[in-house]
C-alpha positions in Angstrom: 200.2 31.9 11.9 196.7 32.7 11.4 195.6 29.5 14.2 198.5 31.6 16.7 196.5 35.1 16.5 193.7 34.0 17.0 194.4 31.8 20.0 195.9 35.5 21.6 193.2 37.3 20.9 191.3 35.0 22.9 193.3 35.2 25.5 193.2 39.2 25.4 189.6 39.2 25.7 189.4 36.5 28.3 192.0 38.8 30.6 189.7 42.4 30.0 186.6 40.6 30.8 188.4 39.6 34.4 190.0 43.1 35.3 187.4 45.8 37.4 186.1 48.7 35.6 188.0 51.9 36.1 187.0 55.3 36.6 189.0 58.0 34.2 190.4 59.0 37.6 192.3 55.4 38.5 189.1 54.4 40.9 186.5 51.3 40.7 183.2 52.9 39.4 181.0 53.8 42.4 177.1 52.5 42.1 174.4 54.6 43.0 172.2 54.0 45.8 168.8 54.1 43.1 170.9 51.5 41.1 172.5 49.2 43.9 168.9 49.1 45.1 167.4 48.3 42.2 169.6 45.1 41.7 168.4 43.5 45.1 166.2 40.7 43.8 162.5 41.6 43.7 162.6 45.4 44.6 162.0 46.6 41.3 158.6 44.4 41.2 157.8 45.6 44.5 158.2 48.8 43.7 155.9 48.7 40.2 153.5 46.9 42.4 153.1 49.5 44.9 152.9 52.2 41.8 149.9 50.4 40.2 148.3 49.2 43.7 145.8 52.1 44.7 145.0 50.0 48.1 148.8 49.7 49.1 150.3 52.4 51.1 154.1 52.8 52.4 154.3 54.2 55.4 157.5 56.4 55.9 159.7 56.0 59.3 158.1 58.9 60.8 154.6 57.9 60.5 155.4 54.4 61.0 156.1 55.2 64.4 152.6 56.7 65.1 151.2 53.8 63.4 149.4 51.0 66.3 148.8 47.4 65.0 146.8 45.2 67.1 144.7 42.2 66.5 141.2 42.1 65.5 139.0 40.2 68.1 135.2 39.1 69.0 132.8 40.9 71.1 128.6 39.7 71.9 126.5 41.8 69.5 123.1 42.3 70.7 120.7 42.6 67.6 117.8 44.7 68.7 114.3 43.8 66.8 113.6 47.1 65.4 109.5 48.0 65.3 108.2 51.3 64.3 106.0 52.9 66.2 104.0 56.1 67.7 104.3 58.5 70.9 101.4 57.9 72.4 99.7 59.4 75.8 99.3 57.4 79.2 96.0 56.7 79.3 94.8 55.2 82.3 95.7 57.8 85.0 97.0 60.8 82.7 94.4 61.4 80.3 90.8 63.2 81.5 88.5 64.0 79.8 86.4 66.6 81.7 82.6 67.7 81.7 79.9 69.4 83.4 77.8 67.7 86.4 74.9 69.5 85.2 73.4 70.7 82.4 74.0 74.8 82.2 74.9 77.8 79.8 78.9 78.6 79.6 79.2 82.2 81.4 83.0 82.1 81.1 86.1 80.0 80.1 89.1 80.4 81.8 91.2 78.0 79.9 92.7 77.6 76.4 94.7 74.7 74.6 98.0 74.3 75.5 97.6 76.3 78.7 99.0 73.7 82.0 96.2 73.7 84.8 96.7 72.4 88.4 94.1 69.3 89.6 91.1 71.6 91.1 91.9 74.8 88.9 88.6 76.6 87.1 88.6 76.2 83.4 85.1 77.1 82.9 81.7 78.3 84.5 78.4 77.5 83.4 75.1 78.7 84.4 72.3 76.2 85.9 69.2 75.7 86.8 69.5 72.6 87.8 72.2 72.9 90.2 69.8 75.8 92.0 67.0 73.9 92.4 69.3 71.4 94.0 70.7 74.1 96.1 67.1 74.8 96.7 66.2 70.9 97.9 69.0 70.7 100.2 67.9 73.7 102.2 64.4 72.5 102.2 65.6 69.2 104.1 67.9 71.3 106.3 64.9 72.8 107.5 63.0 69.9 107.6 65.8 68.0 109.4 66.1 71.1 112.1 62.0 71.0 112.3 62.4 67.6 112.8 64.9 67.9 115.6 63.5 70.2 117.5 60.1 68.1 117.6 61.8 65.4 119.0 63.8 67.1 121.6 60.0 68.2 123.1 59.0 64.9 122.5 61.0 63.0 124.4 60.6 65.4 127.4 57.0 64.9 127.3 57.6 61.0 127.1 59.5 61.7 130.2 57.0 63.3 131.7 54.3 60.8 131.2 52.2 63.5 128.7 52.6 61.0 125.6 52.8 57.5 124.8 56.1 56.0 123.7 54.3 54.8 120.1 53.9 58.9 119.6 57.2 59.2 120.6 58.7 56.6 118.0 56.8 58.1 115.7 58.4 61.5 115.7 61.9 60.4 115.6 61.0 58.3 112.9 59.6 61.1 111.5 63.6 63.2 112.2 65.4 59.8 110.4 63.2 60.1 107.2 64.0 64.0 107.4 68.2 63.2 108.0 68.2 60.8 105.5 66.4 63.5 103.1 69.3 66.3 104.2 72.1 63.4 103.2 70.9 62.4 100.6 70.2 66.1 98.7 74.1 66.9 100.7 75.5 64.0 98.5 73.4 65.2 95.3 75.0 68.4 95.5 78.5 66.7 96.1 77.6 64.8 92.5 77.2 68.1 91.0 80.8 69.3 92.1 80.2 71.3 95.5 82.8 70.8 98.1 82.0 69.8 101.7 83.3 73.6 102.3 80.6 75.0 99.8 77.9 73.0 101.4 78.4 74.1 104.4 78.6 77.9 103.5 75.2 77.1 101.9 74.2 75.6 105.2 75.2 78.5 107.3 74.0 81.4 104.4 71.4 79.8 102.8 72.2 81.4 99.7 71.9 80.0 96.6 74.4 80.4 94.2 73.8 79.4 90.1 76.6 79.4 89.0 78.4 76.3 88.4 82.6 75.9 88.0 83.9 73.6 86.1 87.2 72.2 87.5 90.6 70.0 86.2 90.8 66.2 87.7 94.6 66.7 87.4 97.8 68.5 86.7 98.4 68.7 83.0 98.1 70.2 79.8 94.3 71.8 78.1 94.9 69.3 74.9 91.6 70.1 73.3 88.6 72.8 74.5 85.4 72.0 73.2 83.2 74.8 74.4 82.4 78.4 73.8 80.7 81.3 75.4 76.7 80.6 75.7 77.2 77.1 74.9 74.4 75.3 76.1 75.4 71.7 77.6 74.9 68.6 79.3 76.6 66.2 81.7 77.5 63.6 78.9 79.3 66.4 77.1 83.3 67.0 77.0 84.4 70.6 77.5 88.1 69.4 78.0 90.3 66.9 77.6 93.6 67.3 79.8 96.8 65.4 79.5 99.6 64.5 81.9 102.7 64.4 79.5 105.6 64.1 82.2 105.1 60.3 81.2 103.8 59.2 77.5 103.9 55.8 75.8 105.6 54.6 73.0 103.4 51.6 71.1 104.8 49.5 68.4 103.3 46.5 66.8 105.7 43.5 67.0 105.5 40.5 64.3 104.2 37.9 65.7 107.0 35.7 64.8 109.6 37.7 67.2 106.5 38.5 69.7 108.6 36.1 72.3 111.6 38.3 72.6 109.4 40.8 74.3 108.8 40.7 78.4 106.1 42.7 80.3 109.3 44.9 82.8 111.8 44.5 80.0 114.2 47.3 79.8 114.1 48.7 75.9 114.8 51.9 73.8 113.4 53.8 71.0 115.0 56.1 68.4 112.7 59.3 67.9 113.6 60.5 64.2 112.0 64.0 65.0 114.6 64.6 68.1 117.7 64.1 65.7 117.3 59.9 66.4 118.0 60.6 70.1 117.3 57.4 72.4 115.0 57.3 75.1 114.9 54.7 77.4 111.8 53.3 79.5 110.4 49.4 80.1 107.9 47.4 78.7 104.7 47.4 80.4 102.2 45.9 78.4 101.9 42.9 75.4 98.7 42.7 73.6 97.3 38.9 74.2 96.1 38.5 70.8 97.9 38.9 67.6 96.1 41.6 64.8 94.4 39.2 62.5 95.2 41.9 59.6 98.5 42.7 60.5 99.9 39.6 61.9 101.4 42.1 65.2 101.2 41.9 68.4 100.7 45.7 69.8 103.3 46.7 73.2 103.9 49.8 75.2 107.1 51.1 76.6 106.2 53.6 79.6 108.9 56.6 79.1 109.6 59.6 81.1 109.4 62.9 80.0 110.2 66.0 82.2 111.7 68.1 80.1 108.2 67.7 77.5 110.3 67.1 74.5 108.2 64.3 73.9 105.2 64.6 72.2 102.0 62.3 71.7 101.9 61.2 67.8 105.4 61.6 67.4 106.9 58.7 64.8 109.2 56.3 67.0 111.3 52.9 66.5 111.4 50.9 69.2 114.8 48.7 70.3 113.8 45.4 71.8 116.9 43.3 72.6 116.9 40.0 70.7 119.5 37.8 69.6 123.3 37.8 70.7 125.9 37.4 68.2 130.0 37.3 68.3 131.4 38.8 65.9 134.8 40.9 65.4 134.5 44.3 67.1 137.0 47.3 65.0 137.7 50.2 66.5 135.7 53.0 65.4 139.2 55.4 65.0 140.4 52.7 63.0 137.7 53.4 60.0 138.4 55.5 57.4 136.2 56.4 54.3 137.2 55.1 50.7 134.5 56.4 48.6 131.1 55.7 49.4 132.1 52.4 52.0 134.4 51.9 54.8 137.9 50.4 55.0 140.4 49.5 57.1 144.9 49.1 57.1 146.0 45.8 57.2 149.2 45.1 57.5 151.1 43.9 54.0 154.6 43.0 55.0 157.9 45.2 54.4 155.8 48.7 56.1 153.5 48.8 53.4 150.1 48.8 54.3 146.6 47.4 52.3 143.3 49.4 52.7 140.7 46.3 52.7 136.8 47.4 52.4 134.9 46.6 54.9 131.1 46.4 56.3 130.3 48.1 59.5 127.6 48.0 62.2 126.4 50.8 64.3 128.9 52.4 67.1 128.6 50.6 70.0 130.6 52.3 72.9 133.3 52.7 70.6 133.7 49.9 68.5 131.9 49.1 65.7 130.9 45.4 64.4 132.3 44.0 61.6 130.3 42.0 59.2 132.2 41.7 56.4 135.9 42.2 55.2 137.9 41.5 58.4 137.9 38.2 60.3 138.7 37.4 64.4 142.6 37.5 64.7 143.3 39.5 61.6 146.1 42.3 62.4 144.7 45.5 61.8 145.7 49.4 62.1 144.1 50.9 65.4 145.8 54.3 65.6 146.7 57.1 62.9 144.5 54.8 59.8 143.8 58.8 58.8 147.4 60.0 58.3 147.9 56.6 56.4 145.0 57.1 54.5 146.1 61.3 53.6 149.3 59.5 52.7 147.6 56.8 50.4 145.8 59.5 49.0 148.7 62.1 48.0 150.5 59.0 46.4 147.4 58.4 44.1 147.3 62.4 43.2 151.0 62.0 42.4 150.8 59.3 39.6 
């Protein structure tokens, strides 16, 4: 009896583990969508993954679809050799340095620093004795030379006429050369002392002496420095002004010696000028020291650089680009970088429209793209469009936990 009760309650439970659940109401009991979904093999994983993975983002249909994925490749890098160096003014053919051809006393200045003279403009007038008693020469052989002239002219009538001999005749225009050559010679004294052709001959047809001496520009440019004053006593060796061309300046650097190859006399190179907001300026090389600084191991160049708008300006701190090696390396769009802290990252996709943020380390922008040089590698997918609305969306899912 007891063996036969058993055996059917057995059976009773064997036949209620086989029939459906039933609802109160008659119907199999309906599964939720949260619980159905949570059965699939390996969603409840994912999920907790996700949840404790700050990097991993999952992108909802809506943003998915403004979402571009493309693959990562290689573009030439050209690694400038970056040298500092110094705005520096052209001088050769824009840089004078201007003085008095005689010695004198400053009557009047008509120029002050940082005033822009034209070549031939007055900046100062001086007072000289010296230039007067030149003056004062030059009419003497005039006359002389006229004298001189006139003599002859009877001469040679007289030699015509048989009166003298043609030994007294060579003798007085002998006697006119030596005077020509003294009027030339005192006409190209006074040029040496800054009188025009014009002035001379207003002297020659006036015969008035005039003292006073001007002191003139060489060439169009800037008064960078006035070393004279009113009474100022001074001589030919003296500066009064230095003026400077600026419409065209220098920029010198001192290259190590070891990467002094890489740079060509008529290379085209750049330099960054820190005090103009790191704005480029381009120009070409036109000169290489031909001796290395024993002290410094450098080799000094100058880039010649034009500068109209005089933005530019001489001592200014520079760093100057020459082109050097050439590299490949994987080239990221610069849309595709987004800031995660104090370093840059980048989407990658992860499979399943979830989305990794992977750090990364960046070159400078270069037309766009910037070079990668860690974190990503050639052929690596990678997100090129909307990596900021992922990112916001990464970002509200971290404020939410």
């Amino acid at each position: 009896m007891r063996f036969a009760l058993a055996c059917a309650m057995r059976v009773a439970l064997f036949i209620g583990a086989a029939v459906p659940l039933w609802s109160c109401h008659g119907e199999p009991e309906q599964k939720s969508p949260e619980t159905a979904q949570a059965e699939e093999p390996g969603m409840v994983a994912q999920q907790e993954s996700t949840a404790q993975d700050s990097t991993l983002v999952t992108a909802a249909p809506d943003l998915l679809k403004r979402l571009r994925v493309a693959v990562l490749s290689e573009g030439e890098l050209h690694e400038p050799l970056r040298v500092p160096g110094r705005v520096s003014i052209e001088e050769f053919s824009r840089l004078a340095r201007i003085g008095a051809t005689v010695t004198g006393r400053i009557t009047h200045i008509d120029a002050s620093v940082g005033q822009r003279v034209k070549r031939g403009q007055k900046l100062a007038v001086l007072n000289s004795t010296e230039f007067s008693d030149t003056q004062r020469a030059f009419l003497k052989a005039l006359a002389q030379k006229q004298l001189h002239t006139v003599i002859v002219e009877r001469a040679r009538k007289l030699y015509k006429s048989g009166v003298i001999s043609e030994l007294e005749f060579q003798r007085r225009a002998s006697e006119l050369s030596q005077a020509e050559t003294e009027y030339n010679a005192m006409a190209d004294q006074l040029q040496v002392l800054g009188m025009s052709d014009e002035s001379i001959a207003v002297l020659e047809k006036n015969r008035t002496i005039q003292p006073l001496v001007p002191v003139a520009s060489s060439i169009d440019g800037i008064v960078m420095e006035r070393h004279v004053s009113q009474g100022l006593v001074v001589q030919p060796a003296d500066v009064l002004f230095v003026v400077a061309d600026l419409s065209q300046l220098w920029i010198v650097a001192e290259v190590p010696e070891q990467q002094a190859e890489w740079a060509r006399v008529g290379q085209q190179v750049e330099a960054e000028i820190p005090a103009l907001s790191d704005r480029r300026v381009k120009g070409q090389l036109v000169y290489i020291a031909p001796t290395v600084d024993p002290e410094t191991r450098t080799v000094t160049v100058r880039m010649e650089v034009a500068n109209p708008d005089g933005s530019l300006k001489p001592e200014m701190l520079a760093t100057m680009l020459i082109s050097g090696k050439v590299s490949r390396l994987p080239m990221l769009p610069a849309e595709a970088v987004v800031r995660d802290g104090d370093h840059d990252a980048a989407f990658v996709p992860a499979g399943d429209g979830r989305f990794r943020l992977k750090p990364v380390k960046l070159g400078k922008e270069i037309g766009g793209l910037r070079p990668v040089l860690s974190g990503l590698a050639a052929g690596e997918e990678v997100v090129t469009e909307g990596s900021f609305h992922l990112n916001n969306e990464r970002l509200r899912k971290e404020l939410e936990r």
